[in-house]
N, C-alpha and C positions, 0 to 999 in steps of 0.2 A: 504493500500500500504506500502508494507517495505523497507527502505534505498535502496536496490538494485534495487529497481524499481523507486523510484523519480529522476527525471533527475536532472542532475548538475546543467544545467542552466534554467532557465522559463522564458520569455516576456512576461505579458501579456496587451495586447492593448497598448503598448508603443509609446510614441510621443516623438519628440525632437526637438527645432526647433535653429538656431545659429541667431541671427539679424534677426530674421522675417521668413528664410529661414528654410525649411521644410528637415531634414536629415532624416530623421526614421516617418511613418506616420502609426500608428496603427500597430505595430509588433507585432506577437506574435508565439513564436518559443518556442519545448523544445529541450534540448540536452543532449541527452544520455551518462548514464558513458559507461568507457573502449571505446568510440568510436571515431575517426577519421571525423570531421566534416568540409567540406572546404565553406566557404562562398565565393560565387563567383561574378562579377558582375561588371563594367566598374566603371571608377571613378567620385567617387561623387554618389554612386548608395547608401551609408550609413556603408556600410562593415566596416569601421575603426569604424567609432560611435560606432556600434551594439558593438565592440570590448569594447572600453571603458568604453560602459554601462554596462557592465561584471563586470568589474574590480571596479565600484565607481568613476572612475574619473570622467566623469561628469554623472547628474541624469536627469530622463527625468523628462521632463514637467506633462507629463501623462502614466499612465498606471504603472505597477509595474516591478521590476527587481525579481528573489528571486534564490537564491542559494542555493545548497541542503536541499529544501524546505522551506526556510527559508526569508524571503521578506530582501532585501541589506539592512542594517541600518548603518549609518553615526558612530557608538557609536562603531559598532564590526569591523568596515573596516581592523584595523590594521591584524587582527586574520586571518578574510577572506582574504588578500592579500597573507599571508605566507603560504597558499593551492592552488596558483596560481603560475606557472612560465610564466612572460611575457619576448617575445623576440620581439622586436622591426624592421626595415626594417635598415641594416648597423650598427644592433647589440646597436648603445644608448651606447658604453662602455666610464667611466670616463677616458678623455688622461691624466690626470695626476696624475691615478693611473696602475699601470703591470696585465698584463691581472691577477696573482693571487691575484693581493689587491680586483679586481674587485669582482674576486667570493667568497671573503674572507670577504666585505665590512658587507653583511646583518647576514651571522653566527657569527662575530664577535660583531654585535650588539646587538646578541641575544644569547652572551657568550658562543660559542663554544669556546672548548679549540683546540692549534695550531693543538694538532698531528691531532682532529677531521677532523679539516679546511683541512688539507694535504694530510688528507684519503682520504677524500670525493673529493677531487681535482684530485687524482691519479684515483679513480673508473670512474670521467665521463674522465678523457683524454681517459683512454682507451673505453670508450663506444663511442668517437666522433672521435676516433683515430686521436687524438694531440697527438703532442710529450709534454710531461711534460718539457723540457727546455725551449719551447717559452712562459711558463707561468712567465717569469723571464723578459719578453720586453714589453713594453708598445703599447697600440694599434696603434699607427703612425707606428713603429716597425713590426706589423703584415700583411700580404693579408688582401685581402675581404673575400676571403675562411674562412680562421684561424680567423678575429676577428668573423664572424660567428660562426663559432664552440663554440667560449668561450663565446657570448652570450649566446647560445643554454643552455651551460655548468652552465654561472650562472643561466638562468630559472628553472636548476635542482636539482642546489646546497641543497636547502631544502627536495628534495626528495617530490616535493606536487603533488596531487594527477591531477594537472588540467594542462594543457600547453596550453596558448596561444599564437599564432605566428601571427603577423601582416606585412605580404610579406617579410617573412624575408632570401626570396632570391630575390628580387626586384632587389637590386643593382650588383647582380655577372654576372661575363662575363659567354658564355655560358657552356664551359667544367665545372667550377666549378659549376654554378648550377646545373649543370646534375648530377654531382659526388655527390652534399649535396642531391638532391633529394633522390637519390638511400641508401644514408646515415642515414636522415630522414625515410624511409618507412622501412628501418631495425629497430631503434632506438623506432619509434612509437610500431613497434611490438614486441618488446623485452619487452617492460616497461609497456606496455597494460593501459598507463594514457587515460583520459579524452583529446582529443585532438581538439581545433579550431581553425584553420587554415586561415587567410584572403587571398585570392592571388584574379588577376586579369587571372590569365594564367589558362586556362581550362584545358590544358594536366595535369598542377600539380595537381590539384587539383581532376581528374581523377586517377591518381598513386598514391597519399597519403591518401585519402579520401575515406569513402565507403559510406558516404552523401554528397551529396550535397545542399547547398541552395542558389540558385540565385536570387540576390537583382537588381532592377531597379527602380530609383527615393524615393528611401527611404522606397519599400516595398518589402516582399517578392513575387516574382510568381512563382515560384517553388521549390521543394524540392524534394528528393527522389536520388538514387542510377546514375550514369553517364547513362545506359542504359535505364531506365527509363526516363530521361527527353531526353535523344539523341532520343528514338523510339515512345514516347509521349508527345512532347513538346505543354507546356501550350496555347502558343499564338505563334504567328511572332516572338517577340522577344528572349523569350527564343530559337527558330531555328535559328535567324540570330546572337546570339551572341556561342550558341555552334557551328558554323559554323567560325566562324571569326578567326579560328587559323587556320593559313595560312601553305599550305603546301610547302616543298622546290619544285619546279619544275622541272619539268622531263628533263635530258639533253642531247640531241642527242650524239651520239660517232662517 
């Protein structure tokens, strides 16, 4: 098998458990490059874990993690982090640093010089269509909109091949998630990264996504394309949870 064929990410037989309680119970998933993957599934189904256990923050109890084929080691984290953009649900940005100290923080650390930091700062405004002035105000100073954008913006800042995004339109009122939605499924296909995606909302996750995987009590029961699980749903569950996004109701004139 050659690099373009080993998936980015691997589970295999993973367990996790927080005080006794059972997050993740025997997982085992791959996830493909260049693809859009949205992990779906009500909360406390394990979606954020599975995230984490990507990333190294926390390790399972059982079973292994491995990253482009390579099992997660505690000694390479640093290295593996800087192939990873995480974006968090209301974006995680430092208040008292400007949204550009924010995306300036990690290349700065890792001695980019200014004009790089300024490049690379002006390429994603225009890719997430910020204006480069409000890179000058601090996130109390920004929307919900716009500090999303400049999370997005720092995830990308390295240019890494991986994006992970943990509900990270959870917190927006509706027009603006609609607008980042549609902003996101451009963005995703411009850049052709490695994409996993955590939401709870099945339409998104349908529009951004050309996989799905839905988690219930800390395992997987289905996987496969929106029409796929909508036209051959595994069990009850997976029908009554792709059913549960409510539609507006019809209203007489």
């Amino acid at each position: 098998m050659n690099s373009a064929d080993t998936p980015m990410f691997e589970l295999r037989g993973v367990r996790k458990t927080f005080d006794g309680a059972c997050a993740l119970d025997d997982v085992s998933m791959a996830v493909a490059r260049g693809r859009v993957t949205a992990l779906i599934g009500s909360s406390g189904s394990g979606k954020s874990t599975l995230l984490r256990l990507l990333t190294g923050l926390v390790r399972p109890d059982r079973g292994e993690v491995r990253f482009e084929g390579r099992a997660l080691d505690d000694r390479d984290l640093q290295r593996v982090r800087r192939r990873m953009g995480y974006v968090i649900q209301e974006g995680g940005l430092f208040p008292h640093l400007s949204a550009f100290g924010n995306l300036a923080l990690l290349p700065r650390c890792l001695d980019w010089g200014p004009d790089r930091v300024r490049t690379r700062a002006a390429e994603l405004c225009e890719l997430v269509q910020l204006s480069p002035a409000l890179l000058q105000r601090f996130p109390a100073e920004l929307s919900g909109g716009q500090r999303q954008r400049v999370a997005l913006m720092r995830g990308l800042m390295l240019d890494p091949p991986v994006l992970l995004l943990d509900e990270p339109l959870g917190a927006l009122d509706p027009i603006v998630r609609h607008e980042l939605q549609d902003q996101l499924g451009r963005i995703f296909t411009e850049l052709g990264k490695t994409v996993l995606l955590v939401t709870h909302d099945v339409a998104e996750a349908a529009w951004l996504a050309s996989h799905l995987v839905l988690m219930h009590e800390g395992r997987i029961v289905q996987e496969g394309d929106f029409s796929a699980l909508r036209q051959h749903p595994a069990n009850d569950h997976v029908r009554r949870f792709l059913d549960s996004a409510r539609r507006l109701p019809e209203v007489s004139v």
